[in-house]
N, C-alpha and C positions, 0 to 999 in steps of 0.2 A: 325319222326323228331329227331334230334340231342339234346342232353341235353345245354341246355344254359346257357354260362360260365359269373360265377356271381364275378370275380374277385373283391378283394378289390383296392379302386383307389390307384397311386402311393404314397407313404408316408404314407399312414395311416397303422397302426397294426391293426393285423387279432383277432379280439374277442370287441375289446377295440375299439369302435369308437371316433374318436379324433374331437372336435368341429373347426370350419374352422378359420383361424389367427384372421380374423376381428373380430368375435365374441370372441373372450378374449379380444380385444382389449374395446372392448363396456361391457364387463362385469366385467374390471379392469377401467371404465370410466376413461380411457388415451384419449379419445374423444372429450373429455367437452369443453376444448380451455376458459378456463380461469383461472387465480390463483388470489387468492384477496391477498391485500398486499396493502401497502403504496408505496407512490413515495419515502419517506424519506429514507424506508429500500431497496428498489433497486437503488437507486443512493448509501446509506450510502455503499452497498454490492458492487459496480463496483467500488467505490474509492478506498475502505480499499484493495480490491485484485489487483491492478495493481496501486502501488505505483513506479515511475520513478526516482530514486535517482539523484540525483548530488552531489559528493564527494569534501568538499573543506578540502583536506587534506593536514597537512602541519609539520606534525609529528609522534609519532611511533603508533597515534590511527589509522591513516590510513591503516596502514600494517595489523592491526586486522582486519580492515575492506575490504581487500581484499583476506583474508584468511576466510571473512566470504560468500564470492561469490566462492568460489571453492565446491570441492564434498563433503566433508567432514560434513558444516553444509548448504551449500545449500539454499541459501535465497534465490533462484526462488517457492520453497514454500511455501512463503509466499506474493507471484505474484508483487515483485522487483527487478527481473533480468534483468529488463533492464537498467542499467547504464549508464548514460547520461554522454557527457561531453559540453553539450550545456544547460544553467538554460534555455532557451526558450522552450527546450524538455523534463525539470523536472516538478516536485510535492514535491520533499523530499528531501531539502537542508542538509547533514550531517557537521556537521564541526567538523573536528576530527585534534585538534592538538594548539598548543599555535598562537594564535593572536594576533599581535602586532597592535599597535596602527594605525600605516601607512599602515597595511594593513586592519584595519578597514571600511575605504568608498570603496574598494573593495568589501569588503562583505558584504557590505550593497548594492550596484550598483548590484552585483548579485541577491543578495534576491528579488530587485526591479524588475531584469528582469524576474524570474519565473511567472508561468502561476498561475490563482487564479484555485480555493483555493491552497495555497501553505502549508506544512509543515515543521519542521527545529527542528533537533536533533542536541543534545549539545550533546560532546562524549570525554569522558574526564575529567581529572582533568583540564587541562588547556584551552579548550576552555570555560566549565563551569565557571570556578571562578578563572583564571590567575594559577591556579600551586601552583607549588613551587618558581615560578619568582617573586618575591616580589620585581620589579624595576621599572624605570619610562615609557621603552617601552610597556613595556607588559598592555595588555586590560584584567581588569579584571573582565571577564567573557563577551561572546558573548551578554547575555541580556542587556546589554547598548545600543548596534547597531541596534540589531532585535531582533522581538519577538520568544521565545522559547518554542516549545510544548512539549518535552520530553528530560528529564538531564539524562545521560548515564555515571554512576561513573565507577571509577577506575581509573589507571593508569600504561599503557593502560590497557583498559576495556576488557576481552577475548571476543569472538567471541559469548557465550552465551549471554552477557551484551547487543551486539546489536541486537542478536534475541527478548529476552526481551521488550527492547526499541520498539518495530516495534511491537511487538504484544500491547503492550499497545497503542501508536498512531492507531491503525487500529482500538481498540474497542473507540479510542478518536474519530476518523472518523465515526463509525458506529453509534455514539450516536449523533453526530451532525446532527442537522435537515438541510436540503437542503431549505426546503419550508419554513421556517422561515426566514433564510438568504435572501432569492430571495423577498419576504415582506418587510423585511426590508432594503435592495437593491431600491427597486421600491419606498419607500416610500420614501427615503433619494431624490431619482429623482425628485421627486414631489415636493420637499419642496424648493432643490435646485433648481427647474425649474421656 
């Protein structure tokens, strides 16, 4: 009889036997199908990374802030690239630029129509605290209108100032409890009901 050809099977090296896919897979227990974690920290982790700006800009902070959406510094990596021009399709009101007083309940009508939870960056000398306009139109500083989570100095602020700003509101998002809120949400129902 003929000698019997004991080939190695396709893919495997000849000396060296190689264990079959699944089993690393079961011996790196990639298997398991579960991660323990909190609800707090995966909702805190899906908010802070897909923040939806809406720009009310209406000065030269604005311009920094559209030179902060190009390649240069890139704020899709810090999962904000998508740019709204509708507050019904935001999370991240910026207001970058001096606010007059008439335009005030505008900004406020806006803030009202974004989605909860909402956020809202002061960017600026003069949306923060009126400027250098020390007269009777000018609003000084957006916090009279709506509440503010993060002041963004300068005048205008570079393109770094609003990276900054965005990384601190993300760790301000990520430390805020969801399940606490949603308590305190259902609790306020119960009492009003």
């Amino acid at each position: 009889m003929g000698a019997e050809s004991t080939a190695a099977p396709p893919g495997a090296s000849v000396g060296s036997p190689e264990p079959p896919i699944g089993a690393l897979h079961q011996d790196a227990g990639l298997n398991q199908g579960f991660v323990t974690t909190t609800i707090d920290a995966v909702v805190g982790w899906g908010r802070k990374n897909s923040l939806w700006p809406f720009t009310f800009g209406t000065a030269c902070c604005a311009i920094e802030f559209m030179a902060l959406a190009g390649s240069k510094y890139d704020i899709a990596r810090f999962g904000a690239e998508f740019i709204r021009f509708s507050p019904r399709h935001s999370d991240l009101l910026v207001v970058a630029g001096t606010i007059t007083y008439k335009q005030a309940p505008i900004l406020r009508r806006i803030w009202e129509q974004m989605m909860e939870p909402r956020w809202v960056l002061s960017v600026g000398a003069c949306a923060s605290t009126g400027g250098f306009y020390d007269c009777y139109c000018t609003l000084p500083g957006i916090d009279e209108v709506i509440p503010v989570d993060v002041y963004v100095a300068g005048c205008p602020p570079r393109p770094e100032a609003y990276i900054d700003a965005i990384l601190q509101l993300q760790q301000k998002i990520q430390d805020a409890s969801y399940m606490r809120d949603r308590a305190n949400r259902s609790h306020e129902r119960i009492q009003i009901g």
